[in-house]
C-alpha positions as CSV (number, residue, x, y, z in Angstrom):
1,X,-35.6,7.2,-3.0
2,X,-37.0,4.1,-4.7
3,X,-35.1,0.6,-4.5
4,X,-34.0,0.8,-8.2
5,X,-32.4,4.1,-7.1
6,X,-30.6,2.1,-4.0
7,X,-29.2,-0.2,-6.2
8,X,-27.8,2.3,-9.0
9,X,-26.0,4.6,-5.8
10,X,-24.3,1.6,-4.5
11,X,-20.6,0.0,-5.9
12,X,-20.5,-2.6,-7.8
13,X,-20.9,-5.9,-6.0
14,X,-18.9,-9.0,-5.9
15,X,-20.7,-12.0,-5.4
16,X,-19.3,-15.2,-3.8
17,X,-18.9,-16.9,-7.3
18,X,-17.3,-14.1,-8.6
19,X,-15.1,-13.8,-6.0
20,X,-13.4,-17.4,-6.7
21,X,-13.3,-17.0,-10.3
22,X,-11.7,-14.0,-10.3
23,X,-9.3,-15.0,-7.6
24,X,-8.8,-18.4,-9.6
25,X,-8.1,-16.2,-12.8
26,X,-5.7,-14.2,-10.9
27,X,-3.7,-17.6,-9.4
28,X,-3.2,-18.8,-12.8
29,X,-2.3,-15.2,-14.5
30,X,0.1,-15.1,-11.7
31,X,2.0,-17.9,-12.9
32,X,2.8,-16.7,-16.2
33,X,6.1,-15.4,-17.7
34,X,8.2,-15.8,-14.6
35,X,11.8,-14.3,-15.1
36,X,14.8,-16.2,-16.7
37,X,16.6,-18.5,-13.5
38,X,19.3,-17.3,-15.4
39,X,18.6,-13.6,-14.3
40,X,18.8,-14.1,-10.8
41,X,21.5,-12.4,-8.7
42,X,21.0,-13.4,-4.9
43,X,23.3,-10.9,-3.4
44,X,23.7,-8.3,-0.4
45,X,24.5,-5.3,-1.3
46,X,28.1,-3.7,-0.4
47,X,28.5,-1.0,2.0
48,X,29.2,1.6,-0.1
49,X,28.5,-0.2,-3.2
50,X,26.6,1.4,-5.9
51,X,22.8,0.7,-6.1
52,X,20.8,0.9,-9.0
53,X,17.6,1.3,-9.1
54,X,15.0,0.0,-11.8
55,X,11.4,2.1,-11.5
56,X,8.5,0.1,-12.6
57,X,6.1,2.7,-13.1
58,X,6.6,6.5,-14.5
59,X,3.6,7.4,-13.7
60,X,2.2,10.4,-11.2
61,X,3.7,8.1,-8.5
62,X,6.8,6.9,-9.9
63,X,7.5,10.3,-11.0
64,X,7.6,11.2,-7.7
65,X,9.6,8.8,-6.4
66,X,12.1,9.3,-8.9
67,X,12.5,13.3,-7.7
68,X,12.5,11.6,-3.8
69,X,15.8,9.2,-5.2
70,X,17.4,12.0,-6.7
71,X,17.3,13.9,-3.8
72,X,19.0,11.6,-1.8
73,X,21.8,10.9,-4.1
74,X,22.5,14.4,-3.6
75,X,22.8,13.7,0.2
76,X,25.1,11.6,-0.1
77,X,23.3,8.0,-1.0
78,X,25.6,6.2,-3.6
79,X,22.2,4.9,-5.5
80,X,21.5,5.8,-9.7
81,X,17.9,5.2,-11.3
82,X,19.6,3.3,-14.3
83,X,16.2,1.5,-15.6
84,X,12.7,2.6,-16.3
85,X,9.4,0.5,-17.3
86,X,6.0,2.1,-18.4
87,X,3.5,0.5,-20.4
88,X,3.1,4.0,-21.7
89,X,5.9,5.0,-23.7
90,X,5.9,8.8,-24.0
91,X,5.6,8.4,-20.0
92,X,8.8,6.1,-19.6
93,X,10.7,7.9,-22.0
94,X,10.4,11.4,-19.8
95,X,11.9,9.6,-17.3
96,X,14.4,7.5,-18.9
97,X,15.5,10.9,-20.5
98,X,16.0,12.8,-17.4
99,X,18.6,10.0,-15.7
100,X,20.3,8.9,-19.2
101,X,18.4,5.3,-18.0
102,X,17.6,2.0,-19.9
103,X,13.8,2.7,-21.2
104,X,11.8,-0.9,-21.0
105,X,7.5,-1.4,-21.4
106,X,7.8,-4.9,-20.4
107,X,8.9,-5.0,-16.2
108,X,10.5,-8.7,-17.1
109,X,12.8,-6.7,-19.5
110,X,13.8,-4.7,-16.8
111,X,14.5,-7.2,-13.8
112,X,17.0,-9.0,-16.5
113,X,19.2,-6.2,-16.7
114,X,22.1,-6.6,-14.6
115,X,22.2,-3.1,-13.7
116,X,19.5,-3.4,-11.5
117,X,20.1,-4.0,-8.0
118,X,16.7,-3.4,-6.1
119,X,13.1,-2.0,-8.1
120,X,10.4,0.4,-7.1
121,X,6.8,-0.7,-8.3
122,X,4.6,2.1,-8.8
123,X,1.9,1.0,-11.3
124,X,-1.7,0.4,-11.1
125,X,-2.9,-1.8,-7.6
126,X,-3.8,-5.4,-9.6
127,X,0.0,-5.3,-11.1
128,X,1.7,-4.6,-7.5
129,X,1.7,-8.3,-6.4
130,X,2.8,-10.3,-9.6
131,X,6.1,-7.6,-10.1
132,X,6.5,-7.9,-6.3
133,X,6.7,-11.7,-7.5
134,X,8.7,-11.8,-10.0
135,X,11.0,-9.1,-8.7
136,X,12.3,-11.2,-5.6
137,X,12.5,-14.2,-7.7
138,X,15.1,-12.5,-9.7
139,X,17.2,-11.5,-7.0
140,X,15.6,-8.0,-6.7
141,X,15.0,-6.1,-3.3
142,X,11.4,-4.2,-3.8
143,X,9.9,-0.5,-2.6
144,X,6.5,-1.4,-3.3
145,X,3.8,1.4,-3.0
146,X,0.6,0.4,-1.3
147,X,-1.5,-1.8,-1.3
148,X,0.5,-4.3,-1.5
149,X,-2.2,-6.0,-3.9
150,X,-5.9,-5.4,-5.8
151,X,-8.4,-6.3,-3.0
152,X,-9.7,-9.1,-4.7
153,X,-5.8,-10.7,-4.7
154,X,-5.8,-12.6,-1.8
155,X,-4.2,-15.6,-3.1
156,X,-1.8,-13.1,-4.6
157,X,-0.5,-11.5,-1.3
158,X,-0.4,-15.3,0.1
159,X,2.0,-15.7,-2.3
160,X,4.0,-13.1,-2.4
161,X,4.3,-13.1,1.3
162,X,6.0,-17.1,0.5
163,X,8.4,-15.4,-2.5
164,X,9.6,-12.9,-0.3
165,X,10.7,-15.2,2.6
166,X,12.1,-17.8,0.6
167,X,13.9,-15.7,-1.6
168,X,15.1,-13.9,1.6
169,X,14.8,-10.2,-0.1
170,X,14.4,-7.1,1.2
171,X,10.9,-6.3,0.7
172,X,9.6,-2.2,2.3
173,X,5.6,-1.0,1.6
174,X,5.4,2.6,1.1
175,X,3.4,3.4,4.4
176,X,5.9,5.8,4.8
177,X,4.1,7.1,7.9
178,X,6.2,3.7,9.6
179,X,9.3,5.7,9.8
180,X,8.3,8.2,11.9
181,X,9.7,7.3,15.5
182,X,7.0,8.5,17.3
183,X,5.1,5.4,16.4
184,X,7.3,2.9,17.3
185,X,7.9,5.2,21.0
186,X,4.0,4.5,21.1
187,X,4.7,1.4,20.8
188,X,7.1,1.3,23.5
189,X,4.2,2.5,25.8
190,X,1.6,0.7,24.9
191,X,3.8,-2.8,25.3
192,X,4.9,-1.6,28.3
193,X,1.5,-1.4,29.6
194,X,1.4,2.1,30.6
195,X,-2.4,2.5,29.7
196,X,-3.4,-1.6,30.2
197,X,-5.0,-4.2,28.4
198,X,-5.7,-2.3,24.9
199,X,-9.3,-2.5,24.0
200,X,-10.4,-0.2,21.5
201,X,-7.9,2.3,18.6
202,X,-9.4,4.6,16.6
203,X,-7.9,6.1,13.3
204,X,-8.9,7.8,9.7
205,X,-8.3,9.2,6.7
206,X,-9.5,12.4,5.3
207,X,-9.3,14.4,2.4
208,X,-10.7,16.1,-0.4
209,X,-10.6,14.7,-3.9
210,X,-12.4,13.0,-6.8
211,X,-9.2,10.8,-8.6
212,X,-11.4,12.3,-11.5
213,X,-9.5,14.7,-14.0
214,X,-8.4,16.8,-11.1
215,X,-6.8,14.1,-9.7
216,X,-5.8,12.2,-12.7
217,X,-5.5,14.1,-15.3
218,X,-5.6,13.0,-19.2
219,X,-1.9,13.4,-20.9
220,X,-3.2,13.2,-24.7
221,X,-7.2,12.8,-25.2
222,X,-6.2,11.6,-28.4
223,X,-3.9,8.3,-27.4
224,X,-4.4,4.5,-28.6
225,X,-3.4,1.3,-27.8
226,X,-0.6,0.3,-29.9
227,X,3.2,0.0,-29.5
228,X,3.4,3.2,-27.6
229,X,0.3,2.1,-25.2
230,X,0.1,-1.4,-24.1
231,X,-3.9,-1.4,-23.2
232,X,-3.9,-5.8,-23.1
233,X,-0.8,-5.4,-20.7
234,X,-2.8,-3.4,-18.7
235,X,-5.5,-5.0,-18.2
236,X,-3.4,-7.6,-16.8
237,X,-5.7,-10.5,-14.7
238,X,-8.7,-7.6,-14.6
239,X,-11.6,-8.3,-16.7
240,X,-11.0,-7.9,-20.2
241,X,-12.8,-4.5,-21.8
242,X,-12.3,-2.1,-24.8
243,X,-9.9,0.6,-24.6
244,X,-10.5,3.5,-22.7
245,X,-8.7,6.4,-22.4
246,X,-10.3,7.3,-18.7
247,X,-9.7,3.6,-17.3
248,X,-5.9,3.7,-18.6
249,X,-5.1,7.3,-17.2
250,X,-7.5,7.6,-14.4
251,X,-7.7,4.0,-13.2
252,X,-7.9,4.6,-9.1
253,X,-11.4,5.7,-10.0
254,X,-12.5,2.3,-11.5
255,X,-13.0,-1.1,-8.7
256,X,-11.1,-3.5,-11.7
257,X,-7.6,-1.8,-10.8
258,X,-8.4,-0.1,-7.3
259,X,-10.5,0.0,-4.2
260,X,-11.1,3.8,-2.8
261,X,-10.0,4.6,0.6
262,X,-9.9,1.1,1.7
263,X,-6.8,-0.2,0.2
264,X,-5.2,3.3,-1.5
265,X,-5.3,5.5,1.6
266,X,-6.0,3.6,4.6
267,X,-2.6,1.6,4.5
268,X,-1.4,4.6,5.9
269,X,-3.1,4.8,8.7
270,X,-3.8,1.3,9.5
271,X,-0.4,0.3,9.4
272,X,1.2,2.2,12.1
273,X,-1.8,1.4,14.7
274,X,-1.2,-2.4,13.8
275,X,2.1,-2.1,14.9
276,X,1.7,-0.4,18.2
277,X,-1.2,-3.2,18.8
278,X,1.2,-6.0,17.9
279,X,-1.8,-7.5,16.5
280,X,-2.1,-10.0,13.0
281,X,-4.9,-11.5,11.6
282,X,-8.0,-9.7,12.7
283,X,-11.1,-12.0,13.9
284,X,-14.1,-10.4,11.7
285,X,-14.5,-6.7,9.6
286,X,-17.0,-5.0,8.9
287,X,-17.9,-2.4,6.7
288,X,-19.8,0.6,5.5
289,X,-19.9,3.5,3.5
290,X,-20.3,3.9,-0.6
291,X,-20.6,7.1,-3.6
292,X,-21.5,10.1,-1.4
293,X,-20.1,12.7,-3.4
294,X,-18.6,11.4,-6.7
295,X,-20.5,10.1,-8.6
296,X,-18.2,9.5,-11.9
297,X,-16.0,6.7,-10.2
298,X,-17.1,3.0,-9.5
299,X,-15.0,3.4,-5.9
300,X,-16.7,4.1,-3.0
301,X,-15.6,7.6,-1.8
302,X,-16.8,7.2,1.6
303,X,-15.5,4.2,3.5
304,X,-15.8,3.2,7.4
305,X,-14.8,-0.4,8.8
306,X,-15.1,-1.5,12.2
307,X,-12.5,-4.6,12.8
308,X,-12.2,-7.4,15.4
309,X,-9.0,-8.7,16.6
310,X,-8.6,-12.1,18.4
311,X,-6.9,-10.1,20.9
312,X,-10.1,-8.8,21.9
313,X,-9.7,-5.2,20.7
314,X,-11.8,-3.3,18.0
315,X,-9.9,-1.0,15.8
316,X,-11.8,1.5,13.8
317,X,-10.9,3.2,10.5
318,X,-12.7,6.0,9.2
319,X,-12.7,7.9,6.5
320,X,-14.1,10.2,3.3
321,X,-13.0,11.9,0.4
322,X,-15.6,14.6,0.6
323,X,-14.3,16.5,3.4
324,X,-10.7,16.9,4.7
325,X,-11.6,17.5,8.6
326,X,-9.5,14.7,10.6
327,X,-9.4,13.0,13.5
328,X,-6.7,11.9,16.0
329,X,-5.0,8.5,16.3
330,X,-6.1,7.0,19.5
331,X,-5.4,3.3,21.3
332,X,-8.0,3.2,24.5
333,X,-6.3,0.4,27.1
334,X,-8.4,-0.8,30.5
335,X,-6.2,2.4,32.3
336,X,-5.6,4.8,30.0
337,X,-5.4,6.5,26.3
338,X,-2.6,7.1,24.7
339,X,-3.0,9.3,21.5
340,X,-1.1,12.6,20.0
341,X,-0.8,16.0,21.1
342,X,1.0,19.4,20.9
343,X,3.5,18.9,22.4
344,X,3.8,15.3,21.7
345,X,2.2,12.1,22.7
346,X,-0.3,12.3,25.7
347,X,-1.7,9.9,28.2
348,X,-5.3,10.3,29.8
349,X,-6.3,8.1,32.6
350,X,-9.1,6.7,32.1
351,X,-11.6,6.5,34.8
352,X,-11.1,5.0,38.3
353,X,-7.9,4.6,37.4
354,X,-4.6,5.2,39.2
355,X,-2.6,6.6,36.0
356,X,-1.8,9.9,36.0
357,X,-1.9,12.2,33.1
358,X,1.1,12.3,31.0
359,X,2.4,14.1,28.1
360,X,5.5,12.7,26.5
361,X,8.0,14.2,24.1
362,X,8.5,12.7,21.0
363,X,11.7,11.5,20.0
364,X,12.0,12.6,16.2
365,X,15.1,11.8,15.0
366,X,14.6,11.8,11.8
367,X,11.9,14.4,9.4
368,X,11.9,17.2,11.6
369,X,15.2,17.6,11.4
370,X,16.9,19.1,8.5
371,X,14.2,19.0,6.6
372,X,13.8,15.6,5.5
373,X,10.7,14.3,4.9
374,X,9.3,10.8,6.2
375,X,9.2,9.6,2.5
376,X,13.0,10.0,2.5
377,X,13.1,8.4,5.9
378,X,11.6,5.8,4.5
379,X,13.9,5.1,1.7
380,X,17.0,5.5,4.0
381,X,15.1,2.8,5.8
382,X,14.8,0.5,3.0
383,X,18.1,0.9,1.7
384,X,19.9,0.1,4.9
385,X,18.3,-2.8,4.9
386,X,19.3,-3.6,1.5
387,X,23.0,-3.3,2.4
388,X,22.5,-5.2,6.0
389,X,19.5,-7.5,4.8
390,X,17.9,-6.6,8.3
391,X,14.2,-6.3,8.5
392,X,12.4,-2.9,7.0
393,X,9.7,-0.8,8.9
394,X,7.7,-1.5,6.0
395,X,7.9,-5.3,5.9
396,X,6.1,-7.8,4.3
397,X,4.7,-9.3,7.2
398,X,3.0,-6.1,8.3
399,X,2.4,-5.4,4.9
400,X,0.3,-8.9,5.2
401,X,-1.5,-8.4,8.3
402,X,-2.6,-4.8,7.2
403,X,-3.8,-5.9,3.8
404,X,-5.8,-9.1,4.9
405,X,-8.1,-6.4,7.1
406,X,-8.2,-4.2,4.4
407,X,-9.5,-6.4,1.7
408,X,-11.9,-8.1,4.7
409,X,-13.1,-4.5,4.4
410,X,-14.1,-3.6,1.1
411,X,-15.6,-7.2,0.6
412,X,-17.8,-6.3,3.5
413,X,-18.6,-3.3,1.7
414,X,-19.3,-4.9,-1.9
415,X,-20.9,-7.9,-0.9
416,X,-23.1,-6.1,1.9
417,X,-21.9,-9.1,4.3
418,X,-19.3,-9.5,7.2
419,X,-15.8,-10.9,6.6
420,X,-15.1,-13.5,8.6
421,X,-11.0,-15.0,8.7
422,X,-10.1,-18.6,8.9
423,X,-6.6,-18.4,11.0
424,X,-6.2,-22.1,10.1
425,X,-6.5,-21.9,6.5
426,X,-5.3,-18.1,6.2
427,X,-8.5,-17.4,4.1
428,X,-11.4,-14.5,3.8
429,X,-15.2,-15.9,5.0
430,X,-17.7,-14.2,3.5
């Protein structure tokens, strides 16, 4: 393979320059078109007070999420979807239909109605953190899916970790994998010191698929920007290109809205092992990994990050899109291992030392029973706390530490150079 060949196989880069001008650009996009004072509602919700909901986003995702809402108002949860934003109207109007809701293309539209009680935002990664924003600032509690925002946000997330704990709202990522108990049992262990000084966790994410037509499919090849398709809004702080249909409808595939495995899948599994580590900003990431498979999309398929604690431990994520064969979630301590198996969670000393092998039932309360799935879990979660204004699984914090590694991780990747954190400054070192 010659060099030019090298070159054309590997993402796009970011280079340092780029990386401050886009950031800059984001920082003052960010500041734009903040809602109405006059819309705020700074409220806890009443016990068994009606919640509406507002979805920002109708998409694949926010379709979904709608269906997971409606399912638990027919368990018994006193919440109505009574709002919908798209910047695709046939897309908003499907769902707006379905629940007799307010239809909106602009989200500012939406957080002014006084209908709306909390908002989910399920639209393209670079818009996650500006709604986030501008949600809380108008009283709003927010279900945000992951990531929390574009890897190259980071200013972003700074400041929508400030919003959120000024305005004092509720604020849940949708790593729903956080409300399954048996993470929080491991945990439990782990703190306790059954297996030691942690030293070394291992996790991944793997799976099979191309976020190409299969995965994103094309509503209407024949649709144009206009009133029905808002192509500039969009675009948001990305850089500014022509229409096209496969960037609007397909958009995980493309780095200006999304970032592969790094930031779309491995919130998932990053979060939970974060948790049980009870560790924050990591010490140094880096990063491998690129186009193995798919060649159509500008996101790396194949993505693998090694990351550094302060607390000296090394965590290591790993993952593809070309092959769906996992592997299991492990924390290695100076005694033992703690990772799970049938029937449940399982120690293994490690050697020399005095622990014994254990395995440990987990204590599911929650998705295997009944039926409910960890999703649901999650939103029972989120809406508890909206009604006791006590801290969600999901929270912003977490959400913080978890993205910080993850962008660390795909700048490795793009800029071919380790990421380094300054704790003092809160900022990315390349």
């Amino acid at each position: 393979m010659t060099n030019e060949q090298r070159q054309a196989d590997k993402p796009s880069t970011l280079n340092r320059r780029q990386f401050i001008r886009d950031t800059a650009a984001a920082t003052v996009a960010a500041s734009v078109a903040a809602v109405p004072l006059s819309c705020v509602v700074d409220r806890a919700l009443g016990a068994n007070e009606r919640v509406g909901i507002g979805l920002i986003g109708a998409g694949g995702r926010g379709g979904y999420l709608s269906k997971v809402i409606e399912r638990l108002k027919k368990q018994g949860e006193n919440v109505e979807i009574v709002a919908v934003c798209d910047v695709y109207r046939p897309r908003m109007e499907t769902i707006a239909e379905q629940f007799g809701a307010k239809g909106y293309m602009n989200h500012h539209e939406l957080l002014a109605d006084p209908n709306v009680d909390i908002v989910t935002i399920a639209t393209p990664d670079h818009h996650h953190g500006y709604q986030a924003i501008d949600a809380v600032r108008a009283g709003k509690d927010v279900y945000c899916e992951k990531p929390v925002t574009h890897w190259r946000q980071f200013d972003v997330v700074k400041r929508l970790v400030t919003e959120v704990k000024k305005s004092g709202r509720v604020f849940q990522l949708g790593t729903q994998g956080m409300s399954d108990s048996a993470w929080h049992q491991m945990r439990e262990l782990v703190q306790d010191g059954l297996i030691g000084q942690p030293i070394h966790a291992e996790c991944g994410y793997f799976r099979v698929g191309d976020w190409g037509e299969r995965g994103m499919p094309i509503p209407d090849p024949n649709a144009k920007p206009g009133d029905d398709l808002l192509w500039e809004t969009f675009l948001g702080d990305s850089p500014k290109r022509p229409f096209d249909i496969s960037r609007f409808f397909r958009w995980r595939m493309y780095l200006d809205y999304a970032g592969g495995p790094s930031t779309d899948l491995f919130p998932h599994t990053l979060s939970p092992i974060v948790k049980v580590l009870g560790v924050g900003f990591p010490s140094k990431v880096v990063a491998t990994g690129g186009k193995f498979r798919y060649e159509e999309r500008e996101v790396p398929d194949t993505f693998n990050m090694l990351i550094d604690y302060p607390e000296k431990i090394t965590v290591a994520v790993l993952g593809t899109q070309a092959n769906d064969y996992g592997i299991p979630n492990v924390v290695r301590g100076w005694e033992a291992t703690v990772l799970f198996e049938d029937p449940g969670i399982v120690i293994e000393p490690a050697a020399e030392s005095k622990t014994k092998r254990q395995e440990i039932t987990v204590r599911r309360s929650t998705a295997a029973e009944g039926g409910r799935s960890a999703l649901e879990d999650h939103w029972r979660n989120f809406l508890h706390c909206c009604r006791t204004r006590e801290k969600p699984l999901g929270d912003i914090e977490l959400a913080y530490h978890v993205q910080t590694a993850l962008q660390m991780g795909l700048l490795s990747l793009l800029n071919e150079k380790v990421a380094l954190f300054d704790p003092e400054r809160e900022e990315i070192v390349l």
